[in-house]
C-alpha positions in Angstrom: 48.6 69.1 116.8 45.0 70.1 118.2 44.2 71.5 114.4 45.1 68.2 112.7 43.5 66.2 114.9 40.2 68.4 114.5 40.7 68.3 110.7 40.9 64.4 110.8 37.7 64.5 113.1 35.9 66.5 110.4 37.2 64.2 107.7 36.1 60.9 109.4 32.4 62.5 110.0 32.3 63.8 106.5 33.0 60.9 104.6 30.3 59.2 107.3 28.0 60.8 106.7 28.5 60.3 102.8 28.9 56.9 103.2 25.5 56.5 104.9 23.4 58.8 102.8 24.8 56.3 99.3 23.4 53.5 101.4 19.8 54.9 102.4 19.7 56.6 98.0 20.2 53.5 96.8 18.5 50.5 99.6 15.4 49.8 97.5 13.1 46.9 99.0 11.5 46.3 95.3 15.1 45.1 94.6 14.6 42.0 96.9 14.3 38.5 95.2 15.2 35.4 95.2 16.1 33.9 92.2 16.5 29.8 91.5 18.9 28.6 88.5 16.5 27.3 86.6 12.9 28.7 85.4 11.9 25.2 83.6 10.0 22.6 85.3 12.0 19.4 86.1 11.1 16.3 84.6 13.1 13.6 86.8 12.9 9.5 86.6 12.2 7.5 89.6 14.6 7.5 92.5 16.4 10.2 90.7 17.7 13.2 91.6 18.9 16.8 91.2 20.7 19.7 92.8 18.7 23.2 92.9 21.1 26.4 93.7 19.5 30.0 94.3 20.5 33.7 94.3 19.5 36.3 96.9 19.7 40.0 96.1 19.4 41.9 99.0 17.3 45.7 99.3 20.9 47.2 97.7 20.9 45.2 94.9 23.9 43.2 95.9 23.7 39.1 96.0 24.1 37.9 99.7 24.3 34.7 101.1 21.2 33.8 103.0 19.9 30.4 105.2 16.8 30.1 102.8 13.5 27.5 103.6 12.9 25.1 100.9 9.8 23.4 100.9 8.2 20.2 98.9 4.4 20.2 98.5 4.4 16.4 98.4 7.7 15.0 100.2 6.4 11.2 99.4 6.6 12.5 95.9 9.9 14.7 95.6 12.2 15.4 98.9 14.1 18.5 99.2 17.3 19.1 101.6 18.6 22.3 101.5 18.2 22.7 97.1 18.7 18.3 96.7 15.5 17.1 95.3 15.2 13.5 95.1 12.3 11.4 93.6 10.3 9.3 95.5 7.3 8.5 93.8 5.5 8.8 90.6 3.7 11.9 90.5 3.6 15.8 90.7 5.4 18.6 93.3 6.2 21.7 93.4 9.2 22.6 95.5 9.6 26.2 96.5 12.5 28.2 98.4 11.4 31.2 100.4 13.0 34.3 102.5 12.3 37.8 103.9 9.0 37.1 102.5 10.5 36.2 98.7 9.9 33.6 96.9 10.4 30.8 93.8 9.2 27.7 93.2 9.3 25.0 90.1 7.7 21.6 89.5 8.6 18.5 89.9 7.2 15.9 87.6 8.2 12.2 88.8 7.9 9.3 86.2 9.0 5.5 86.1 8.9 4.6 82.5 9.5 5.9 79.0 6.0 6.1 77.7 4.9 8.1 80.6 4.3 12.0 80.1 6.7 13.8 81.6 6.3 17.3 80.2 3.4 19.4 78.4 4.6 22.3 76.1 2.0 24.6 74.4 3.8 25.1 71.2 3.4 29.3 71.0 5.7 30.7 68.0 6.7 34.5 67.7 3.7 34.4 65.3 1.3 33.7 67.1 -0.9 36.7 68.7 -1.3 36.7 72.6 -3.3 40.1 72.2 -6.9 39.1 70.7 -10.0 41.3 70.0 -13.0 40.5 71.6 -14.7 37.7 69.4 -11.2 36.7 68.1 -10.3 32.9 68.3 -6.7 30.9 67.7 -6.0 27.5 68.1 -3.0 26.3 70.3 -1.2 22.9 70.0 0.4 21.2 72.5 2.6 18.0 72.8 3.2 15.7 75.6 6.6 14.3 75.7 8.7 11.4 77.7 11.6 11.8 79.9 14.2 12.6 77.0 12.3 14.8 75.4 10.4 12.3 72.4 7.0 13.3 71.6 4.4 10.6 72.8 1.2 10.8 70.8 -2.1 9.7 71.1 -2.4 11.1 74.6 -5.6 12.9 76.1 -4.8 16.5 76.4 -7.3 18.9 78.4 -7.6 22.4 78.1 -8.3 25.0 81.0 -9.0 28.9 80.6 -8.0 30.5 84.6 -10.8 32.7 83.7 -13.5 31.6 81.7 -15.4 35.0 81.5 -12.7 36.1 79.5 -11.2 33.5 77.7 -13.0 30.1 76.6 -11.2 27.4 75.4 -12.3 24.3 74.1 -11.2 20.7 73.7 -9.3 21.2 71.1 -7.4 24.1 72.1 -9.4 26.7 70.3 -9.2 29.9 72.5 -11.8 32.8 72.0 -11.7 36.2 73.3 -15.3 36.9 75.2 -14.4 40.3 77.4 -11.5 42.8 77.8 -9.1 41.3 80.5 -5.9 38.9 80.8 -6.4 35.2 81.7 -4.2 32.8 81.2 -4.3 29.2 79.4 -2.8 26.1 80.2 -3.3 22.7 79.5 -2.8 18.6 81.4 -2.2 15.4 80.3 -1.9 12.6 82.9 -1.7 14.7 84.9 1.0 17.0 84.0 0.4 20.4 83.8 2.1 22.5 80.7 3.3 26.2 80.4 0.8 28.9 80.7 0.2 30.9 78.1 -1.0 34.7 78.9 -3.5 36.3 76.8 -4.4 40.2 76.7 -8.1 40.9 75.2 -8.7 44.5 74.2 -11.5 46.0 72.3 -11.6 45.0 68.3 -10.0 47.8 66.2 -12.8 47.1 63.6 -16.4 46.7 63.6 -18.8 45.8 60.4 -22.4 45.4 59.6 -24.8 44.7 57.2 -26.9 47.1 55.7 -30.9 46.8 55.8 -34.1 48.9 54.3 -36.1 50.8 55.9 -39.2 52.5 55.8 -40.2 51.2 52.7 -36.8 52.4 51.0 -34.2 50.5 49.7 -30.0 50.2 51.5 -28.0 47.5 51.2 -24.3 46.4 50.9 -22.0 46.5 54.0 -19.9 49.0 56.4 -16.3 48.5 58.0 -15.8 50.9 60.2 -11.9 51.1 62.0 -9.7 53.1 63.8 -7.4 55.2 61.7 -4.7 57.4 63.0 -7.0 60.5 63.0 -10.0 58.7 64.1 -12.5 56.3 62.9 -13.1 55.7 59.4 -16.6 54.2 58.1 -16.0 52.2 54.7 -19.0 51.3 52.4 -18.6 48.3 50.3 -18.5 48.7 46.9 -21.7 47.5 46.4 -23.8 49.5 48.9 -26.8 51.0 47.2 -29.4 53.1 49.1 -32.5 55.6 48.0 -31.5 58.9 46.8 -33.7 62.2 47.8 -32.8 65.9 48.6 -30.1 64.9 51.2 -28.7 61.3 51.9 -26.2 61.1 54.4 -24.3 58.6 56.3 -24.6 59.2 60.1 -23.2 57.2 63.1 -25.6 56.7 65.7 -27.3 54.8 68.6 -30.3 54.6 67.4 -32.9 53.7 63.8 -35.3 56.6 64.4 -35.2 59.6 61.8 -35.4 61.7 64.5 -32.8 60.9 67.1 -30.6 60.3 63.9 -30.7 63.8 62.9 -31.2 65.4 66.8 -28.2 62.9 68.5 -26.2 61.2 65.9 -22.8 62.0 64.2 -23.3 63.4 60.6 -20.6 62.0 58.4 -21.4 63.6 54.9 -23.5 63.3 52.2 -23.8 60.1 50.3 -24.1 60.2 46.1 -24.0 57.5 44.1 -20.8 58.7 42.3 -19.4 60.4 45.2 -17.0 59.0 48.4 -17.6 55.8 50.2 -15.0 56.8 52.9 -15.8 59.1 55.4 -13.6 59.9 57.9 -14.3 61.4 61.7 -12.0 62.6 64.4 -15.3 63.0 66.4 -16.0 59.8 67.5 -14.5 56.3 69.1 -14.6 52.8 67.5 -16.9 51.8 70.0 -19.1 54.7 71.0 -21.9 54.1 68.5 -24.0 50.9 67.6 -25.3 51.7 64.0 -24.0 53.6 60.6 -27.6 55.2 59.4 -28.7 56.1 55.9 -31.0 59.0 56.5 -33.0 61.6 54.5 -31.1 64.7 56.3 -34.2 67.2 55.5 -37.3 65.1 56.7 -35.1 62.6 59.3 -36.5 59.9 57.5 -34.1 56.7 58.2 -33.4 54.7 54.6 -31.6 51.8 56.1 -28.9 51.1 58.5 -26.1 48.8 59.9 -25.7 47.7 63.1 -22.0 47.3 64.0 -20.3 43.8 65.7 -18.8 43.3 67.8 
């Protein structure tokens, strides 16, 4: 009797201990959130209202059901009682639900009439790039709509970039890349505030310039130079044209002078005017030199060059 009743002893503390060591492999506080059922912003008439339900996942991964806070920014605009949000006036709120230090939140937009805006979509199709080059522009509509939906027009629409040294955007929704970052753009119309729309700006993967003389010899035409998979490849244009001596050839290189040409920059090959326009380096970045040189290899003499944008 003693033996079984050590054996159950050592069964109960095994599967324990099992028991807790699943619970502490798999409890993973990233995996709390708080989730409400809809991600759209809510567009209500006046004295309307709507019912808002949430999910909590607790540190397991597992729903649980939690006393959460929910919280209007403007109660005189939209109430909320545990997820009910009624409308009280014409205006804007956004109503949020919090706990254990989670959150989610969506707007409220309040209206009393037909012809008033109650929602402002920045039309973005599959198409469209949200990854621009630096100097890259795109134009973004947007269209206000009522209540059910019905596109009102004639309405004034602003435009906001959240980070101007990045993106611009103008009045007319024309967005241009200025430095590598993410901002985001969004746009208002009586007040009503649209999706945002999240842009990534990277370095251009090409570059071009124009070809000028030098030195009292003669270059012109134009350069493209892009990233390749084995590099960077410098294109001349079909009509580029430079002097010929006892060595021309194409160089990248941060500076004009003959000298620091030949002593600093990256030789590309020789240039004829019946041989190759395409030279191609695994020696350099897209961005690590500012000019393609035409120089006279034996005396460093520069015969033109192209400084590369952006």
């Amino acid at each position: 009797m003693m033996r079984y009743f050590h054996l159950l002893l050592v069964c109960i503390f095994t599967f324990s201990c099992i028991e807790t060591d699943v619970l502490q492999e798999t409890a993973d506080p990233a995996l709390i959130s708080i989730q409400l059922d809809t991600e759209e912003n809510i567009s209500l008439m006046l004295e309307d209202n709507i019912q808002l339900n949430y999910t909590y996942t607790n540190e397991y991964g597992q729903p649980e059901s939690v006393n959460a806070e929910w919280e209007s920014s403007h109660p005189q605009i939209a109430s909320v009682n545990n997820g009910l949000i009624t409308a009280l006036a014409v205006g804007v709120a956004e109503i949020t639900i919090t706990h254990n230090n989670t959150f989610a939140g969506v707007r409220v937009t309040v209206v009393d009439d037909l012809d008033d805006v109650a929602s402002l979509v920045i039309s973005f199709s599959s198409t469209t790039k949200n990854n621009l080059a630096i100097g890259e522009s795109i134009t973004l509509q947007a269209q206000a709509k009522n209540i059910n939906g019905e596109v009102l027009s004639n309405r004034n629409i602003e435009w906001f970039s959240e980070n101007d040294a990045i993106l611009t955007v103008n009045q007319f929704g024309l967005v241009t890349a200025i430095a590598i970052g993410t901002a985001e753009i969004h746009a208002k119309s009586e007040g009503v505030k649209s999706n945002s729309i999240i842009f990534s700006v990277g370095a251009s993967t090409v570059r071009t310039g124009t070809f000028v003389s030098a030195g009292g010899y003669q270059s012109s035409g134009s350069v493209t130079v892009s990233e390749v998979a084995t590099g960077v490849q410098v294109q001349l244009s079909a009509n580029f044209s430079a002097s010929i001596a006892a060595g021309t050839f194409i160089y990248l290189a941060n500076s004009t002078n003959g000298a620091n040409v030949k002593s600093s920059g990256l030789e590309l090959g020789q240039y004829t005017p019946t041989g190759t326009k395409t030279f191609i380096t695994s020696q350099a970045t897209l961005q690590q030199y500012q000019y393609v040189v035409v120089l006279c290899k034996p005396f460093g003499i520069t015969f033109g060059y192209a400084q590369l944008t952006p």
